[in-house]
CHARMM-style PDB file with segment names, atoms N, HN, CA, C and O in Angstrom:
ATOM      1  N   UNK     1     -22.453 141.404  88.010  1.00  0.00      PROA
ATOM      2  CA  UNK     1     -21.966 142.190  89.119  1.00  0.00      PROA
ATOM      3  C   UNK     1     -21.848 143.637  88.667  1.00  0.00      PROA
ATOM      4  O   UNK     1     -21.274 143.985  87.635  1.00  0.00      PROA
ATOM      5  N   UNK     2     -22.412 144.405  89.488  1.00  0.00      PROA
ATOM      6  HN  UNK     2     -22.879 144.122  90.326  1.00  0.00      PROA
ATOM      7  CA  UNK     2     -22.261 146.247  89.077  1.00  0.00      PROA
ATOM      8  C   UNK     2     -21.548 146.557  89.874  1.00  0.00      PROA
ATOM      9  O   UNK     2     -21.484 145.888  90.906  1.00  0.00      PROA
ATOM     10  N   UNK     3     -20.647 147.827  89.666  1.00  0.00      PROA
ATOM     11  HN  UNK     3     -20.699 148.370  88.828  1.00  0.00      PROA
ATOM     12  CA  UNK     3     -20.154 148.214  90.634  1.00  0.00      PROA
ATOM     13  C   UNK     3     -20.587 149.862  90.468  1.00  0.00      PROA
ATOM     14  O   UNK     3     -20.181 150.596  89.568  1.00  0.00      PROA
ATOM     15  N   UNK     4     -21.672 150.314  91.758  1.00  0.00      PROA
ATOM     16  HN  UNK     4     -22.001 149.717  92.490  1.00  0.00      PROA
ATOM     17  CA  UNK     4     -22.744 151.529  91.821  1.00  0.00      PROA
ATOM     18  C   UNK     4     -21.670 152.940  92.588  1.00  0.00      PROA
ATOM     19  O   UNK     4     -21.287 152.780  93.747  1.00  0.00      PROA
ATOM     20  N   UNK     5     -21.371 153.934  92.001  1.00  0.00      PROA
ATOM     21  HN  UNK     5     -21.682 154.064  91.060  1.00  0.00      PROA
ATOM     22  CA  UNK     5     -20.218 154.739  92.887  1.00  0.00      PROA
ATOM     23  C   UNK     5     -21.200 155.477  93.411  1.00  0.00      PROA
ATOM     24  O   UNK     5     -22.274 155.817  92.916  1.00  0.00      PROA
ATOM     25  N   UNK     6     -20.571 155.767  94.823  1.00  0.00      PROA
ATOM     26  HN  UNK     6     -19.698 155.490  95.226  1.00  0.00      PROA
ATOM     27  CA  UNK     6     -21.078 156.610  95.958  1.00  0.00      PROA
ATOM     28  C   UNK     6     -20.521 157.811  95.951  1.00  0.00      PROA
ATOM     29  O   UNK     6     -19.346 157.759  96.315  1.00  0.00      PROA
ATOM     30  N   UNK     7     -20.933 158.976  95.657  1.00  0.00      PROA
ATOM     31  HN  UNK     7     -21.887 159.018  95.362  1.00  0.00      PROA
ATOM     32  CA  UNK     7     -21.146 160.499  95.704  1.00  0.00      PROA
ATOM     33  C   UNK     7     -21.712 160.989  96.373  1.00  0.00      PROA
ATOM     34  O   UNK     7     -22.903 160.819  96.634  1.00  0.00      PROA
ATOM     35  N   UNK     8     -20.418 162.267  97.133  1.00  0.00      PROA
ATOM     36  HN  UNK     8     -19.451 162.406  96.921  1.00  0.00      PROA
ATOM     37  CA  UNK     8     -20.861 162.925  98.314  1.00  0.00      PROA
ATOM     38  C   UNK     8     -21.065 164.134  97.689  1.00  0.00      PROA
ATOM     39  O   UNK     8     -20.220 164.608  96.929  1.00  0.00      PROA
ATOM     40  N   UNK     9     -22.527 164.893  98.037  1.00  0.00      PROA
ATOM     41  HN  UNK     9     -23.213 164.508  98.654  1.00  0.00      PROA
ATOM     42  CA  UNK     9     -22.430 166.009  97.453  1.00  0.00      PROA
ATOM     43  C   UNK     9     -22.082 167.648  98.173  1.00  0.00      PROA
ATOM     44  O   UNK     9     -22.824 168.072  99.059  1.00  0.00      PROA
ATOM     45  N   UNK    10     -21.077 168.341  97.757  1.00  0.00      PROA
ATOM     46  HN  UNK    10     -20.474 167.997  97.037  1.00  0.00      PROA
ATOM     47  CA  UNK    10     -20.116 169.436  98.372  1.00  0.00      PROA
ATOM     48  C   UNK    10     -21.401 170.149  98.890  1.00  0.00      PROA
ATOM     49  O   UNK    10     -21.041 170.756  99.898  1.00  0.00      PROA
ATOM     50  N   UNK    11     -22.515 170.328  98.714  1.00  0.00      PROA
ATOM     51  HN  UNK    11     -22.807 169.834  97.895  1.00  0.00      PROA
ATOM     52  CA  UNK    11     -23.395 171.375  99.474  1.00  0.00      PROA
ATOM     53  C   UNK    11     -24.564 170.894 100.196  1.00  0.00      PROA
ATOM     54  O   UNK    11     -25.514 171.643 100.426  1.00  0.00      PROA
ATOM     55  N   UNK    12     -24.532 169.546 100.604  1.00  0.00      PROA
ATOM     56  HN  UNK    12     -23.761 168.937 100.417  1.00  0.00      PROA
ATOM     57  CA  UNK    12     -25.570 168.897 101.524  1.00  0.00      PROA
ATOM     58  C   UNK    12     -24.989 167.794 102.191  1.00  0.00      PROA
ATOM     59  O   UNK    12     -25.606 167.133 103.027  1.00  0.00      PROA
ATOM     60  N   UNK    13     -23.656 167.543 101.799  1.00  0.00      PROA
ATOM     61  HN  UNK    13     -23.155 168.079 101.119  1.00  0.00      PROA
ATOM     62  CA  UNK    13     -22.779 166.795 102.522  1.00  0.00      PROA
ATOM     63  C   UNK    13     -23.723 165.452 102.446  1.00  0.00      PROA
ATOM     64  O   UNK    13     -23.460 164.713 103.395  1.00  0.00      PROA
ATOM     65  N   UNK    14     -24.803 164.898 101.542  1.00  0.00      PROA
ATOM     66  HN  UNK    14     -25.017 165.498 100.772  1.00  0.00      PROA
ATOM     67  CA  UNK    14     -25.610 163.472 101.651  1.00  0.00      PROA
ATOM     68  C   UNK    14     -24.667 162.880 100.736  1.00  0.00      PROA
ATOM     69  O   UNK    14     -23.831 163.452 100.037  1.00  0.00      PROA
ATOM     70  N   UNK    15     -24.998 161.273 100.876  1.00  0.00      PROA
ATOM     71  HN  UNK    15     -25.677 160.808 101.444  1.00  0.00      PROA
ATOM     72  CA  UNK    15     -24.273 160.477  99.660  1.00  0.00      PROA
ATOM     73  C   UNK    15     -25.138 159.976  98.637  1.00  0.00      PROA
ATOM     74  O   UNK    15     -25.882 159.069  99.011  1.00  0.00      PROA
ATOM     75  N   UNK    16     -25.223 160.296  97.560  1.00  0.00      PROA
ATOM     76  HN  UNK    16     -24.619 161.033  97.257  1.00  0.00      PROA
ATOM     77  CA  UNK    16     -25.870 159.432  96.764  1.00  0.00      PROA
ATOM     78  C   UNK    16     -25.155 158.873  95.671  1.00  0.00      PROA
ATOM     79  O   UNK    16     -24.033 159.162  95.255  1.00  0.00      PROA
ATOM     80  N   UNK    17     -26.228 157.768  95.144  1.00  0.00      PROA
ATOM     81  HN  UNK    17     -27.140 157.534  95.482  1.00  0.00      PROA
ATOM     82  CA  UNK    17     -25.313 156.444  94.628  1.00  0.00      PROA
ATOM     83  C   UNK    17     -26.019 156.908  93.026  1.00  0.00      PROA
ATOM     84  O   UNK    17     -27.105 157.380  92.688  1.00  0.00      PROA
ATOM     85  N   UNK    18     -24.734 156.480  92.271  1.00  0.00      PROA
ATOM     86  HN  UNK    18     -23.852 156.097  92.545  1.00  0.00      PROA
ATOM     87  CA  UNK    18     -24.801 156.789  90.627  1.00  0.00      PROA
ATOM     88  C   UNK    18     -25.199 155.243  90.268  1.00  0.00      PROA
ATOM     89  O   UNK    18     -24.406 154.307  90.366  1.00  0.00      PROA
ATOM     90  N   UNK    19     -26.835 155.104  89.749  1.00  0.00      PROA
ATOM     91  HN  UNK    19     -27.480 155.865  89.669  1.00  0.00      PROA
ATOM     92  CA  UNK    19     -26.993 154.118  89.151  1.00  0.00      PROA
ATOM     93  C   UNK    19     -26.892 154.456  87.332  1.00  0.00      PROA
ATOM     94  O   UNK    19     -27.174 155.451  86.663  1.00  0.00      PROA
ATOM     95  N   UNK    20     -26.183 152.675  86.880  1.00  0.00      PROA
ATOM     96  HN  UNK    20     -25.955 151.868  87.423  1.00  0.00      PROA
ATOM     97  CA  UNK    20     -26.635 152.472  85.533  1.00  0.00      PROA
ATOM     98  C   UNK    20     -27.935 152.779  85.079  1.00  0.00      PROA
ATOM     99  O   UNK    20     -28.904 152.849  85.835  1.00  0.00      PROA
ATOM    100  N   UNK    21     -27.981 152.988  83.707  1.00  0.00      PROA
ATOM    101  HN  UNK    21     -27.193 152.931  83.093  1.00  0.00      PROA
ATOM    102  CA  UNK    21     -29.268 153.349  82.954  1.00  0.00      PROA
ATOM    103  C   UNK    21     -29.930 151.880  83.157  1.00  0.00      PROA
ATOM    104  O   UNK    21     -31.136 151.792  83.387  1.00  0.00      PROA
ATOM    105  N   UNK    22     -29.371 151.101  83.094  1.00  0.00      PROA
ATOM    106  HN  UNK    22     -28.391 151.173  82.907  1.00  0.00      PROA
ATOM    107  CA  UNK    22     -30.368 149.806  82.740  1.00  0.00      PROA
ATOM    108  C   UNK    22     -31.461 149.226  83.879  1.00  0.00      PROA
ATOM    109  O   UNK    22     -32.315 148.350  83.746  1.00  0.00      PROA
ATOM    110  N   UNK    23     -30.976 150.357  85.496  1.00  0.00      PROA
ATOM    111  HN  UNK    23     -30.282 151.069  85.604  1.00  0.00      PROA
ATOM    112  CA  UNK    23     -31.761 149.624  86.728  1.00  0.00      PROA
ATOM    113  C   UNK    23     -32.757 150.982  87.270  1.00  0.00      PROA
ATOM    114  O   UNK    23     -32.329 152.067  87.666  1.00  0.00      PROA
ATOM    115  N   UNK    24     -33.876 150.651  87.179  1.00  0.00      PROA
ATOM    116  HN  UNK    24     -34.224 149.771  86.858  1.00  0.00      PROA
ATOM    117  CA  UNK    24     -34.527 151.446  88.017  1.00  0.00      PROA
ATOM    118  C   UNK    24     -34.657 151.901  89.869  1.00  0.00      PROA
ATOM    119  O   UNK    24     -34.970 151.087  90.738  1.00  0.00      PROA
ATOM    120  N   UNK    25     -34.398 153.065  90.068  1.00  0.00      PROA
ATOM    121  HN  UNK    25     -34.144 153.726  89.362  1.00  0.00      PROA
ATOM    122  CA  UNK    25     -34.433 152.761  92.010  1.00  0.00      PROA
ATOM    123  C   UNK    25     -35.392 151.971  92.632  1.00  0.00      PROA
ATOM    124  O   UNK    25     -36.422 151.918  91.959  1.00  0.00      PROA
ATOM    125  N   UNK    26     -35.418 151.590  93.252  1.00  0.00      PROA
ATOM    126  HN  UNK    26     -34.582 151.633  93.799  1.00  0.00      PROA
ATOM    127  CA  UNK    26     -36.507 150.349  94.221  1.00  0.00      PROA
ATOM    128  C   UNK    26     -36.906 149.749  93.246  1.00  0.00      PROA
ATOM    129  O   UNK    26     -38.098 149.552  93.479  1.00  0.00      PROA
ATOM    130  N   UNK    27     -36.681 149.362  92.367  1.00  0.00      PROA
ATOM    131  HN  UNK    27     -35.712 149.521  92.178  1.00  0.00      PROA
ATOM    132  CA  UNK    27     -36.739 147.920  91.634  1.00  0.00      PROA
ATOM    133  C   UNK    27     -36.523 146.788  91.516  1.00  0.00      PROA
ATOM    134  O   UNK    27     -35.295 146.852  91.573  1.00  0.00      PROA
ATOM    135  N   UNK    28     -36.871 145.104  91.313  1.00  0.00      PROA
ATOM    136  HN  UNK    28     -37.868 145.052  91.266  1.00  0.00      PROA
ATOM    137  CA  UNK    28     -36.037 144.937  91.167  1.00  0.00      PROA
ATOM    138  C   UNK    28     -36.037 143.793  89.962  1.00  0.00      PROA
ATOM    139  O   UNK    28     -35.550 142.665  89.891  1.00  0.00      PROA
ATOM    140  N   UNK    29     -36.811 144.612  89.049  1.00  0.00      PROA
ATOM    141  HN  UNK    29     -37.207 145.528  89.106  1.00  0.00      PROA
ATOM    142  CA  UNK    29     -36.491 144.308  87.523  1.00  0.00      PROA
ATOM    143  C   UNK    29     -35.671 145.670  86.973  1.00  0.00      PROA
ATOM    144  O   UNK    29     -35.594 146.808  87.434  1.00  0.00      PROA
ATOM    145  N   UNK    30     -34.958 144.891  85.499  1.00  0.00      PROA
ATOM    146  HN  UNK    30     -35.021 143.966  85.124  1.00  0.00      PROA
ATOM    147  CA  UNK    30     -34.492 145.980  84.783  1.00  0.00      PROA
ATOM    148  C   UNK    30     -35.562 146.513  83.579  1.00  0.00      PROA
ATOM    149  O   UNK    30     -36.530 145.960  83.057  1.00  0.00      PROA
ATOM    150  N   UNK    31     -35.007 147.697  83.402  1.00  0.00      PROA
ATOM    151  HN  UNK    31     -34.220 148.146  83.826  1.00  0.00      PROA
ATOM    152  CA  UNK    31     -35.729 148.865  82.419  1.00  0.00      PROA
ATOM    153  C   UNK    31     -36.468 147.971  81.380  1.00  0.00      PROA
ATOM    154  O   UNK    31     -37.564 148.160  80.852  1.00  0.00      PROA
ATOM    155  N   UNK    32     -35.602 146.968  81.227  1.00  0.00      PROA
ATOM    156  HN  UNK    32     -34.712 146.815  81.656  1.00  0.00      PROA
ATOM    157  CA  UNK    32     -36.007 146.311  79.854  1.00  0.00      PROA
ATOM    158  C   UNK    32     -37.324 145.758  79.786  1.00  0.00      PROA
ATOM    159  O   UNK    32     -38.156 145.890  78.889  1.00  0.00      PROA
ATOM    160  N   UNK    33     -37.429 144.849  81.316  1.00  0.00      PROA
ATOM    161  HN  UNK    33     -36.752 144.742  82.044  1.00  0.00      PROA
ATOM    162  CA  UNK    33     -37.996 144.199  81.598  1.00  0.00      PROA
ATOM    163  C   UNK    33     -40.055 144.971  81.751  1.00  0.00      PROA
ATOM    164  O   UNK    33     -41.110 144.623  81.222  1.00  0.00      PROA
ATOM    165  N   UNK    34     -39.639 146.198  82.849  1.00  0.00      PROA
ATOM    166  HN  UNK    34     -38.782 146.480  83.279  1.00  0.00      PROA
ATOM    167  CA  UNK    34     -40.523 147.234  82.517  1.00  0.00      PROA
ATOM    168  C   UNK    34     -41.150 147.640  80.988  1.00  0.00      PROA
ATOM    169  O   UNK    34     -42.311 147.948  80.722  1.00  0.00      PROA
ATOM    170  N   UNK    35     -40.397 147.572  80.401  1.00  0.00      PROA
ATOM    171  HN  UNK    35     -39.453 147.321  80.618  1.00  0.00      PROA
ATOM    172  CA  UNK    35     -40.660 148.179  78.848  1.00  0.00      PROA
ATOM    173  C   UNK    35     -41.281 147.138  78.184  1.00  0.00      PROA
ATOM    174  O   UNK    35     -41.874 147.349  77.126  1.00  0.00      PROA
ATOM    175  N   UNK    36     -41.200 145.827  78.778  1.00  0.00      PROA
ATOM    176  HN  UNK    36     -40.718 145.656  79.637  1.00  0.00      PROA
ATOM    177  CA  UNK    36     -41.707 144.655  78.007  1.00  0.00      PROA
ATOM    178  C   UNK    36     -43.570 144.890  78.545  1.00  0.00      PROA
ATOM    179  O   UNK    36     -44.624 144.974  77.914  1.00  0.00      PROA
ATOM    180  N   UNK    37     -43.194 144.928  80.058  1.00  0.00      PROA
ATOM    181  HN  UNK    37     -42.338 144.860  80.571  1.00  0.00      PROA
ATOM    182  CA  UNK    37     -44.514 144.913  80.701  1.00  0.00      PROA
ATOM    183  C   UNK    37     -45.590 145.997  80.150  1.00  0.00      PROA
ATOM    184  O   UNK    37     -46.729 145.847  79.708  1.00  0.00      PROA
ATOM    185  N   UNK    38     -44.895 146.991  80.322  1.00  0.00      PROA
ATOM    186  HN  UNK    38     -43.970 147.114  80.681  1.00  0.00      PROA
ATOM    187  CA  UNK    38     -46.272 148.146  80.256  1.00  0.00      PROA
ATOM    188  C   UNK    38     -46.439 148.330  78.534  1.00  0.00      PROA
ATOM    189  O   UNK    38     -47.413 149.039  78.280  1.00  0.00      PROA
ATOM    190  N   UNK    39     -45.684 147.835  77.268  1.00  0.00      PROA
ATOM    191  HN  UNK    39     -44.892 147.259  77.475  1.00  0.00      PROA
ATOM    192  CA  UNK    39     -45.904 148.286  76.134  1.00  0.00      PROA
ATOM    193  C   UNK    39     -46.754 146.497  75.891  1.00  0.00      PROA
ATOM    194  O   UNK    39     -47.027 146.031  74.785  1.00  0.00      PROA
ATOM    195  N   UNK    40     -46.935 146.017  76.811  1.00  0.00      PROA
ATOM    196  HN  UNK    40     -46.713 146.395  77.710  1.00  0.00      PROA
ATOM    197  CA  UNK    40     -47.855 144.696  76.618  1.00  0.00      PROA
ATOM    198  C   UNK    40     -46.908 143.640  75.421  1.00  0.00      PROA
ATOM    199  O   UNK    40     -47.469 142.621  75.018  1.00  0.00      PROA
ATOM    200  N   UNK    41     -45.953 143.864  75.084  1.00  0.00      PROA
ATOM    201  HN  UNK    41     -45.497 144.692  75.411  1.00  0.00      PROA
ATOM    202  CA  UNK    41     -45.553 142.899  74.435  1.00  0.00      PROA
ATOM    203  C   UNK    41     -44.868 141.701  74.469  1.00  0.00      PROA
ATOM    204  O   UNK    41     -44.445 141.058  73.508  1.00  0.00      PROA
ATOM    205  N   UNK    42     -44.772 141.385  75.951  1.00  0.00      PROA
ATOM    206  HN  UNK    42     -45.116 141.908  76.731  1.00  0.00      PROA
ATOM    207  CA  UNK    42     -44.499 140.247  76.600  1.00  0.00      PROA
ATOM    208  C   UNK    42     -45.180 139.390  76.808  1.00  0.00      PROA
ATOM    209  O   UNK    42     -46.121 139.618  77.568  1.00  0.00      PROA
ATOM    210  N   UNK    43     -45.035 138.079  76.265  1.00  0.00      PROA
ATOM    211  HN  UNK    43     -44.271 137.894  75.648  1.00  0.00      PROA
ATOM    212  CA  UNK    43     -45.596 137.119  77.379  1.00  0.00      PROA
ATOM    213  C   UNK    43     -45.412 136.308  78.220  1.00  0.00      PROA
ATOM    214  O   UNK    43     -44.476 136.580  78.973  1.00  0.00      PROA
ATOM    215  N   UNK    44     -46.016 135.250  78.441  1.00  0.00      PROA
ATOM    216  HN  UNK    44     -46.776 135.029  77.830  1.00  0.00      PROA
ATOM    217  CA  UNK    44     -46.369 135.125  79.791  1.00  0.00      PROA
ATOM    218  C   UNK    44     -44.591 134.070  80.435  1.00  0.00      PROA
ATOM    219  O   UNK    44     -44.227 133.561  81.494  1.00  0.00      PROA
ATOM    220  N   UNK    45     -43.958 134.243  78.937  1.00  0.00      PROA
ATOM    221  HN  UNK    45     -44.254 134.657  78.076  1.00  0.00      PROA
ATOM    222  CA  UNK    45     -42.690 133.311  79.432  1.00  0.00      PROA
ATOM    223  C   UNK    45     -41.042 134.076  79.149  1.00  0.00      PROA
ATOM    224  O   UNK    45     -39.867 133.775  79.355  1.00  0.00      PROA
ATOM    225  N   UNK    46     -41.853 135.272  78.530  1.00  0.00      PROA
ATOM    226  HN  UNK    46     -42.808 135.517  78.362  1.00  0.00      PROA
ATOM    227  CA  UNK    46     -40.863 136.370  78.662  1.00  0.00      PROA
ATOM    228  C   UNK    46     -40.355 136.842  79.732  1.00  0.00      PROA
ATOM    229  O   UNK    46     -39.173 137.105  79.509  1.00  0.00      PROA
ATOM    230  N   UNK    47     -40.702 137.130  80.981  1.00  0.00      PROA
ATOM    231  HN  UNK    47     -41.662 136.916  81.163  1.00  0.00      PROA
ATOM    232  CA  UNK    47     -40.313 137.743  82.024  1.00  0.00      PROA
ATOM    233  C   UNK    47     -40.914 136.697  83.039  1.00  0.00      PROA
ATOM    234  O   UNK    47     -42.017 136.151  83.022  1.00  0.00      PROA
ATOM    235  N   UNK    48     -39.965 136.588  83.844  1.00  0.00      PROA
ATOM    236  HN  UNK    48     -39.069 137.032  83.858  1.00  0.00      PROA
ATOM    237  CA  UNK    48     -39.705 135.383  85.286  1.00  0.00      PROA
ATOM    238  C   UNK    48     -40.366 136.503  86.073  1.00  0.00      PROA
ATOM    239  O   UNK    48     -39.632 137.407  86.473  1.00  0.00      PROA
ATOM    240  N   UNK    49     -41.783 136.554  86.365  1.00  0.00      PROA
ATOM    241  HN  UNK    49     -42.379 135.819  86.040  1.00  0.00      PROA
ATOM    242  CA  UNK    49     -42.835 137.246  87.342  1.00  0.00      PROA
ATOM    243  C   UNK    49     -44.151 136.867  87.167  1.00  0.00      PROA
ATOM    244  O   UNK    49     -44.699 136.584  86.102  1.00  0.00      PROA
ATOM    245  N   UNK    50     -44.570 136.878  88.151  1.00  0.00      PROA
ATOM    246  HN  UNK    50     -44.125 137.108  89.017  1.00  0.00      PROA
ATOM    247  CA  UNK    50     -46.140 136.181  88.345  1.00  0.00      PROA
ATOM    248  C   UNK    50     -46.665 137.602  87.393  1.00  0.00      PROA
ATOM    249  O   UNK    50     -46.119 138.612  86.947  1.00  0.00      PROA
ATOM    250  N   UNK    51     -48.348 136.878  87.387  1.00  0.00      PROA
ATOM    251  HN  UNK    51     -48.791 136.058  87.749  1.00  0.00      PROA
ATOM    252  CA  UNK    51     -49.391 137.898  86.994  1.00  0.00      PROA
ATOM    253  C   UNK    51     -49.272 139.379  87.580  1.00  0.00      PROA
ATOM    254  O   UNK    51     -49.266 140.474  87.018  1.00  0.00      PROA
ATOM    255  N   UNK    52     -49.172 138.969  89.025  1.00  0.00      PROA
ATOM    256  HN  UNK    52     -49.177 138.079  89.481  1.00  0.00      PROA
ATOM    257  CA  UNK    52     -49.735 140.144  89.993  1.00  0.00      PROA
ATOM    258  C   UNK    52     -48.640 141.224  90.254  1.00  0.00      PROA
ATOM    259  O   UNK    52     -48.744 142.319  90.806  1.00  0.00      PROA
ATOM    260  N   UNK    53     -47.302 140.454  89.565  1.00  0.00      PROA
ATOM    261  HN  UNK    53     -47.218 139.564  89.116  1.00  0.00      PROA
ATOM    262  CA  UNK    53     -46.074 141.624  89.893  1.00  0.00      PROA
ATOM    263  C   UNK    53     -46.101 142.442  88.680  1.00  0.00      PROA
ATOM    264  O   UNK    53     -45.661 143.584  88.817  1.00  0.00      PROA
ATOM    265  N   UNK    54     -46.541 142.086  87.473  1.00  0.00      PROA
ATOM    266  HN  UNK    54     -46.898 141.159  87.362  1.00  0.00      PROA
ATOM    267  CA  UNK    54     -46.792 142.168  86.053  1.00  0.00      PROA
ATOM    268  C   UNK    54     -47.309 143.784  86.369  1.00  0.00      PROA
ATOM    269  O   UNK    54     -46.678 144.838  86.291  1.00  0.00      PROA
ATOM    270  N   UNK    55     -49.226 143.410  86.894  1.00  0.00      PROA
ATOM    271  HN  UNK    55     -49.738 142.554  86.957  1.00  0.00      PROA
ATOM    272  CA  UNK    55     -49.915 144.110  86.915  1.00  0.00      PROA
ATOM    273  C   UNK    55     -49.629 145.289  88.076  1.00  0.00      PROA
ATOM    274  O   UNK    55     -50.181 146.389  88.085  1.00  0.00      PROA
ATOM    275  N   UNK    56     -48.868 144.924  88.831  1.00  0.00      PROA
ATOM    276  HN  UNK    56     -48.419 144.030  88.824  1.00  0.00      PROA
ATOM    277  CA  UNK    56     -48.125 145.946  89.520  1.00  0.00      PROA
ATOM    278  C   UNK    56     -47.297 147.007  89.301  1.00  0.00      PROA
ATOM    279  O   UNK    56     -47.459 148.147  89.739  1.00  0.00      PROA
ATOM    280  N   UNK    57     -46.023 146.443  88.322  1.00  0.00      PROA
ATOM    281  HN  UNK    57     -45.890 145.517  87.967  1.00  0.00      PROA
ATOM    282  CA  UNK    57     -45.352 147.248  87.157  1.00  0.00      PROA
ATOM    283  C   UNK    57     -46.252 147.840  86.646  1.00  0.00      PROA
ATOM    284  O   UNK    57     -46.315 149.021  86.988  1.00  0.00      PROA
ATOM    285  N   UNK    58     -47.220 147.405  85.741  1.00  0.00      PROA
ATOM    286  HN  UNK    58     -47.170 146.446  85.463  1.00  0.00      PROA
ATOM    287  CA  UNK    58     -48.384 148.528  85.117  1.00  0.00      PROA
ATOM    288  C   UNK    58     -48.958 149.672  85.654  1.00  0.00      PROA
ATOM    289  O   UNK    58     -49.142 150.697  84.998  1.00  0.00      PROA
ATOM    290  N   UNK    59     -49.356 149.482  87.262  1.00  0.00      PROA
ATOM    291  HN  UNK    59     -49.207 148.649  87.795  1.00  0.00      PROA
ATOM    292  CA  UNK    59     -50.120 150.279  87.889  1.00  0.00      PROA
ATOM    293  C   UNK    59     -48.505 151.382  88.025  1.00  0.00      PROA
ATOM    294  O   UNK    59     -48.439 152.545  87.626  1.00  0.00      PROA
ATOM    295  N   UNK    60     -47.509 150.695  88.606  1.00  0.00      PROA
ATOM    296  HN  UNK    60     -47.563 149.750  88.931  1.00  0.00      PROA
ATOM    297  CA  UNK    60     -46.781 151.921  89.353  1.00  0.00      PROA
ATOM    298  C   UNK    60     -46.389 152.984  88.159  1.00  0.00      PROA
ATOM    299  O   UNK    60     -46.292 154.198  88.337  1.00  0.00      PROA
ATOM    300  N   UNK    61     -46.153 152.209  86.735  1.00  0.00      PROA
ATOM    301  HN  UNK    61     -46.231 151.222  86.590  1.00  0.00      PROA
ATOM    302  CA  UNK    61     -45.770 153.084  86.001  1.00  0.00      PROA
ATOM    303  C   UNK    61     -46.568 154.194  85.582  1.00  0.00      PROA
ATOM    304  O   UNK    61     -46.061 155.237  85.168  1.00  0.00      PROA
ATOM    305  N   UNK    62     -48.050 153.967  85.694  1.00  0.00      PROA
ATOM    306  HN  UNK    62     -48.462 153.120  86.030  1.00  0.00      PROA
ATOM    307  CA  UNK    62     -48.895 154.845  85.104  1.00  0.00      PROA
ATOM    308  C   UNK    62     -49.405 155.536  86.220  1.00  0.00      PROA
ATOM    309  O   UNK    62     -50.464 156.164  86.235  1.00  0.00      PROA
ATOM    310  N   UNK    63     -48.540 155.387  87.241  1.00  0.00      PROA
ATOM    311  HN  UNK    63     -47.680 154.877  87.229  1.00  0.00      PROA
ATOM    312  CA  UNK    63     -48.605 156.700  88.643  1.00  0.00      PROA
ATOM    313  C   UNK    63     -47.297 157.203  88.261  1.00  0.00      PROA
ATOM    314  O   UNK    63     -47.480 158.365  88.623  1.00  0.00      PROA
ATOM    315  N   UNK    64     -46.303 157.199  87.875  1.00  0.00      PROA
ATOM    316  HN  UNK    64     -46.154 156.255  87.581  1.00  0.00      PROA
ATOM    317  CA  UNK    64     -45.016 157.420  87.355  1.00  0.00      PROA
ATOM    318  C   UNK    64     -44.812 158.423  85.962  1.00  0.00      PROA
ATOM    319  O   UNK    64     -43.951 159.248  85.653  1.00  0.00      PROA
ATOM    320  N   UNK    65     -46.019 157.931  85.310  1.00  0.00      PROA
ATOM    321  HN  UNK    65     -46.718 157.261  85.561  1.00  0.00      PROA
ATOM    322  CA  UNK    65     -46.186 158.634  83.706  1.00  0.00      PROA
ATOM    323  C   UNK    65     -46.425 160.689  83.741  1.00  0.00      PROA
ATOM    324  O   UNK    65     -45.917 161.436  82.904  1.00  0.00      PROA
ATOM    325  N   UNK    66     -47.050 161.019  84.585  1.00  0.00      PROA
ATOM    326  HN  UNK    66     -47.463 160.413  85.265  1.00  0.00      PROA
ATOM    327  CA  UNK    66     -47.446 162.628  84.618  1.00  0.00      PROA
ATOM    328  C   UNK    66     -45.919 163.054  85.037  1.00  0.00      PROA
ATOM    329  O   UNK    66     -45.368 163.957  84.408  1.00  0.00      PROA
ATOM    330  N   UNK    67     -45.205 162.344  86.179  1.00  0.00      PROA
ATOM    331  HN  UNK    67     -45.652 161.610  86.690  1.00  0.00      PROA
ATOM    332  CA  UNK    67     -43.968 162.907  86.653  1.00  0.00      PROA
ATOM    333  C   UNK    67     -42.521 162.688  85.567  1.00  0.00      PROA
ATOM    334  O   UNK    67     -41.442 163.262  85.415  1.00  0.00      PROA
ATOM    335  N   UNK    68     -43.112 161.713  85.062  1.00  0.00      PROA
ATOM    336  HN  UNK    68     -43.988 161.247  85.185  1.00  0.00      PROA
ATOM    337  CA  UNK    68     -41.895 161.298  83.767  1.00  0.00      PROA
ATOM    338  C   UNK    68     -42.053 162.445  82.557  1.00  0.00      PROA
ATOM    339  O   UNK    68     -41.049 163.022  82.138  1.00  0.00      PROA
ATOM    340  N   UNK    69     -43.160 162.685  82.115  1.00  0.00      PROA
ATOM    341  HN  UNK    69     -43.975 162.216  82.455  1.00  0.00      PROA
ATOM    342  CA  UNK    69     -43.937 163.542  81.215  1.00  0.00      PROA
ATOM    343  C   UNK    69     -42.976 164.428  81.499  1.00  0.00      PROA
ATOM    344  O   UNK    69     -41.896 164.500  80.913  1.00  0.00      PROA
ATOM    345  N   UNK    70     -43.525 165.456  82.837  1.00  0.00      PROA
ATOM    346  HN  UNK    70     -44.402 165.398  83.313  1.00  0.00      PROA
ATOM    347  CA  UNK    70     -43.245 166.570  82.965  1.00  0.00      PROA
ATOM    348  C   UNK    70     -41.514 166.670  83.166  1.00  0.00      PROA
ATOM    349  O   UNK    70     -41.042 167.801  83.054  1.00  0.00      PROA
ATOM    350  N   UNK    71     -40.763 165.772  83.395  1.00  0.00      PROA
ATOM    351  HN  UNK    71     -41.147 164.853  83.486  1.00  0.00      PROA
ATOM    352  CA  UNK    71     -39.381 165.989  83.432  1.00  0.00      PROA
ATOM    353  C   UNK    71     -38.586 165.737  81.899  1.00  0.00      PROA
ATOM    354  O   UNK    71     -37.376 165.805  81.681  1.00  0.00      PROA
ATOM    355  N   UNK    72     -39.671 165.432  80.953  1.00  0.00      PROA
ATOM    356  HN  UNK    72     -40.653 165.377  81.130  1.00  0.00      PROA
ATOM    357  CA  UNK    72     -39.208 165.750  79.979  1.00  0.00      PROA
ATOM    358  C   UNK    72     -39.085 167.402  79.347  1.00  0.00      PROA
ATOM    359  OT1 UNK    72     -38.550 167.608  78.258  1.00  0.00      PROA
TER     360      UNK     72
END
């Protein structure tokens, strides 16, 4: 169970929610789980996901990689 705090911000009056490090937004594996996928060192009984969600994680991350890059 998480408990995610909701923050209103003083100059746009929107709310946004403070996630843990360990969950990615619209995810709904954790970081870890990602890190298993795309550095290929998982297999096939490591992570509770078909092939095709696998290869999905792969694709989104490496549309993800130039924008991660550059916010470093």
């Amino acid at each position: 169970m998480l408990i995610i705090r909701r923050l209103r911000c003083t100059h746009c009056h929107r709310i946004h929610h403070e996630l843990p490090d360990c969950l990615v937004p619209y995810k709904r594996y954790d970081c870890a789980s990602i890190e298993q996928t795309v550095t290929e060192t998982a297999k096939a009984t490591d992570i509770a996901a078909d092939e095709a969600t696998l290869y999905r994680l792969n694709i989104w991350f490496y549309r993800q990689l130039p924008y991660l890059l550059d916010a470093l």
